[in-house]
N, C-alpha and C positions, 0 to 999 in steps of 0.2 A: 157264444153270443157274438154275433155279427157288430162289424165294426159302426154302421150306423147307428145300431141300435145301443153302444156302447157309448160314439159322442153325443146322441139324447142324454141319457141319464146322466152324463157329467151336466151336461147343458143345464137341464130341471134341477139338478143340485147344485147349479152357481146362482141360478135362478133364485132358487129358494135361499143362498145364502146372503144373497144382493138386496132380495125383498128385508130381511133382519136386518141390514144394514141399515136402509133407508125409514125403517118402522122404529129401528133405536134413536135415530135420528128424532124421534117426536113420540116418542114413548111416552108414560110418566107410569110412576113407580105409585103401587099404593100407599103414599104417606099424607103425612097434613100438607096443603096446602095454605100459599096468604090468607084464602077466604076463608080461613076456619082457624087460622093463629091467634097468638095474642094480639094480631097487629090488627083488630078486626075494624076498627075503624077507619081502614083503608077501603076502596075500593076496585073490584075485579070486574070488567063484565065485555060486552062483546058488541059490536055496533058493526054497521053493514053501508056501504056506498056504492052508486054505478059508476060504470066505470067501461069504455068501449060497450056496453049495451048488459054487460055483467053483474050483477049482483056479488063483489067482494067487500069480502070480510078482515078484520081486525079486534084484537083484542087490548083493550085499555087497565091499567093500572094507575093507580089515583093513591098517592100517599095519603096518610091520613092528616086531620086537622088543614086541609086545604085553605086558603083565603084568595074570595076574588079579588081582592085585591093587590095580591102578589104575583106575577108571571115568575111560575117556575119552567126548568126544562123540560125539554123532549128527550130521550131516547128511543130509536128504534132500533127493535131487537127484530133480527131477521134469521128463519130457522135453517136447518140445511137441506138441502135434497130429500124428497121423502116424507120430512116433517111439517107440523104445524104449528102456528103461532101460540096456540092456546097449553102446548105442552113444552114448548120451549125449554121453560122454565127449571121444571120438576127435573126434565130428563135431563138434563146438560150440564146445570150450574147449580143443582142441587137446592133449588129456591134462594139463590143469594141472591141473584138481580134485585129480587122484590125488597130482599132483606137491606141490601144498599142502597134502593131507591130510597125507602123508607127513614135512612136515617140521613141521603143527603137531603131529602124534599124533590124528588125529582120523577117525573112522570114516565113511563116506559107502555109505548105500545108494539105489538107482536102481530104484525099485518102475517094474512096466509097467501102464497101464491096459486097459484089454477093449475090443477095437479100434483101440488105441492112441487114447486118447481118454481125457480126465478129467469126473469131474463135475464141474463147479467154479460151477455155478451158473447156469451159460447155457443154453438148450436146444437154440437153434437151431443150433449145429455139430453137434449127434448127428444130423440130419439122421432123424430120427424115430427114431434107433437106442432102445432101453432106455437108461434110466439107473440105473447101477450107485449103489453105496452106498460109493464110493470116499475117503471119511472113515473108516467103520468099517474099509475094509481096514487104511487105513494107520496108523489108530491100533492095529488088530492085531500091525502091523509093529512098531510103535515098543514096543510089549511085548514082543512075544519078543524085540527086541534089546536091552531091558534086563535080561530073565531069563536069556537065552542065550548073552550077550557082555558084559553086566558096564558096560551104556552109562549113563554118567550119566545120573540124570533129570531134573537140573535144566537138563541142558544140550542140547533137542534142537533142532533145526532145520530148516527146508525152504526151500529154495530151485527156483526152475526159470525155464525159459522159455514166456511164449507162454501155450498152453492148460496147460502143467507153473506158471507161474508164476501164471496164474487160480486154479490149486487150491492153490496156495499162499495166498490172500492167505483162499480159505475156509477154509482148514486155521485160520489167523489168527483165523478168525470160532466155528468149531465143536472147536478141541481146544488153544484156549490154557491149559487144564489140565495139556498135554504138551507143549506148543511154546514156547520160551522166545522166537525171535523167526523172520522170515522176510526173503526179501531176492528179491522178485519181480525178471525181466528182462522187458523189454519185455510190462507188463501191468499192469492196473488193477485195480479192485473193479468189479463187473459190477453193472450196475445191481440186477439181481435179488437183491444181497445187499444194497442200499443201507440198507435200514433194523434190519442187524443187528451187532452190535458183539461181540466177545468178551467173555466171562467174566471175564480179569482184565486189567491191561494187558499189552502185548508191543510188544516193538521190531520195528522196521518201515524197511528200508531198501529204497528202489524205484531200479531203474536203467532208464531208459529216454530213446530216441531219440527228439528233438521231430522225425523227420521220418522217423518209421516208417509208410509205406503200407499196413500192414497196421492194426495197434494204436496208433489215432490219438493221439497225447499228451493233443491236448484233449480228447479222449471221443467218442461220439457211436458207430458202428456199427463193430465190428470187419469186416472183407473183405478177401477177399484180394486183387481188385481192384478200383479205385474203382464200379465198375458192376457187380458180384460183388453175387447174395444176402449179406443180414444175418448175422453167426453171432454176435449178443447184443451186445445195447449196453453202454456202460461208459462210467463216469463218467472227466472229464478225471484228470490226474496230477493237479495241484490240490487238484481235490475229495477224491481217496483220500487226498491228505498231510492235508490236513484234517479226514477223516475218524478217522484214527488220531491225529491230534494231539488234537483234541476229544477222544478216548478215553483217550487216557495223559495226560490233564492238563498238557500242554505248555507252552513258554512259545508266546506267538501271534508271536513274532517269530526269523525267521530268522539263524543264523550262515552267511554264505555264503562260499564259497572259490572263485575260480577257480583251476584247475592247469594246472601250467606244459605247452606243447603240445609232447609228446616226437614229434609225429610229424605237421607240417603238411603232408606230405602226403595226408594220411587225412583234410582237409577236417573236421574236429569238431576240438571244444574241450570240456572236463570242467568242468561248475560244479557245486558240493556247496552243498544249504543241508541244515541243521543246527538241531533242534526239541528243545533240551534243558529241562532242569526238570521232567521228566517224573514221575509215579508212579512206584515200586519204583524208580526208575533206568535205565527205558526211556529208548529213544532213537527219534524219529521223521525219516529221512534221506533226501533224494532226492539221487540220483546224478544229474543231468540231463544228456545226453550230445548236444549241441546239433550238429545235423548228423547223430546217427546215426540207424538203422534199425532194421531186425527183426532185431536181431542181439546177439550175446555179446560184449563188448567185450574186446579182446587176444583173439580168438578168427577161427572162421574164417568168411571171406568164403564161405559154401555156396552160395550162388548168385550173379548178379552183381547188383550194386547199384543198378540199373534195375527191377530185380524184388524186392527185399528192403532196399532202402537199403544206406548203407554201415558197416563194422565200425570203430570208435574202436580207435586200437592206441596211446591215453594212457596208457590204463589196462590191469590185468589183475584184469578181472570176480573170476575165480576167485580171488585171493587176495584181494581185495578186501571178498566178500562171508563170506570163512571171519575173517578179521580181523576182521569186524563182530561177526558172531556171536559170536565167544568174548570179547567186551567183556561178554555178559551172559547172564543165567541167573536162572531163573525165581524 
């Protein structure tokens, strides 16, 4: 077999292996869902806005026994590469989101991106696609859901995974006007926003796996594998804690926690350090999840851990990062 016709077939088989990647990324698994739990007095559904001349979409979650006359929070969950907001949920965090919304009272909507793709500040994963103006959508979003549902303003939030949590951390940089804090998963500050800072302070809690194959902890080129084209470099966890702490006026010295290991066979350990002193009463936190991967911690193993690393089951991400949030408000 000739040697071009040799790197084809690798080519089609990373191809094919990149497409599963980016399709587990927005899976969902055939199980029950919110809409059809005990929790059925909640509400699930899906609404549409323009937006640059677009017809995008978003999917709304509604605790149940709502009252208009209560402003509860925002969450937004933002999905990764490849993914959609309406599977978010099932695939990743194994239905906790909905399950924690539910019992703090707290609203979570799962905007899609065009392509399934965010801008988040990198260019090289559009793979030359356009880049959308995926800020003004979602600060679209974050208006009609305070006109339309009564969502507090001082309390919104974004969270996500991956290229969902890249647009998190610019959401951080360009609408800290509307975002009280954020709680990236396995994802940094992309170099190309290195030299921009939010508006006012915000809290900033990062979870990520010092032994994610994809989104290298220390920094350096995201890929999907190590001999994979570049999709935008990004500064170490370090530097990004650093980043945000220089910005909310932090104290320069960490409170650190290790937590107790509910789960040695899952090979990871939970350490927290802790940047208080902050402006307004921000908080600057890394979750550091030593051993894990590209993944959602208390969530699910979507692929196996030779190709994504492995899931921490110490912790459960999703109550973890709604608990953060509503410590604070803008």
């Amino acid at each position: 077999m000739g040697a071009s016709k040799i790197t084809s077939l690798i080519g089609l088989r990373l191809t094919g292996i990149l497409t599963i990647i980016f399709l587990c990324l927005g899976c969902e698994p055939n199980t029950v869902t919110a809409d059809t739990s005990p929790n059925h007095s909640a509400r699930y559904f899906t609404e549409k806005i323009k937006h640059e001349g677009i017809q995008r979409t978003y999917h709304i979650y509604l605790p149940p026994g709502l009252n208009p006359n209560k402003s509860l929070p925002l969450v937004l969950v933002l999905h990764g590469g490849g993914g959609t907001g309406r599977k978010f949920d099932q695939s990743l965090s194994q239905g906790q989101l909905k399950t924690i919304a539910h019992q703090r009272g707290v609203i979570l909507v799962f905007p899609d991106g065009v392509n399934r793709q965010w801008s988040d500040g990198r260019t090289e994963h559009l793979k030359q696609k356009k880049s959308y103006d995926d800020v003004g959508f979602i600060s679209k979003v974050i208006d009609r859901m305070i006109e339309g549902y009564g969502v507090d303003s001082q309390r919104v939030y974004a969270t996500g995974i991956s290229n969902g949590g890249f647009m998190s951390v610019r959401l951080a940089m360009d609408l800290s006007d509307k975002i009280a804090a954020i709680a990236p998963v396995t994802a940094q500050l992309p170099l190309a926003l290195k030299h921009k800072n939010p508006k006012q302070p915000i809290s900033v809690m990062i979870i990520n796996g010092t032994e994610d194959p994809i989104v290298p902890f220390k920094g350096g080129h995201v890929r999907l594998f190590r001999f994979g084209r570049s999709r935008g470099e990004i500064l170490s966890t370090a530097d990004t804690l650093e980043h945000f702490r220089l910005h909310n006026n932090c104290s320069s010295t960490p409170q650190k926690t290790r937590l107790p290991d509910r789960d040695p066979t899952d090979e990871t350990r939970i350490e927290i350090e802790q940047y208080a002193g902050c402006n307004d009463t921000t908080e600057v936190t890394l979750v550091k999840v030593i051993g894990g991967g590209h993944t959602w911690p208390g969530g699910a193993q979507y692929l196996k851990s030779r190709i994504i690393g492995r899931v921490s089951n110490d912790i459960n991400a999703s109550e973890m990062i709604i608990d953060f949030f509503l410590k604070h408000s803008r």
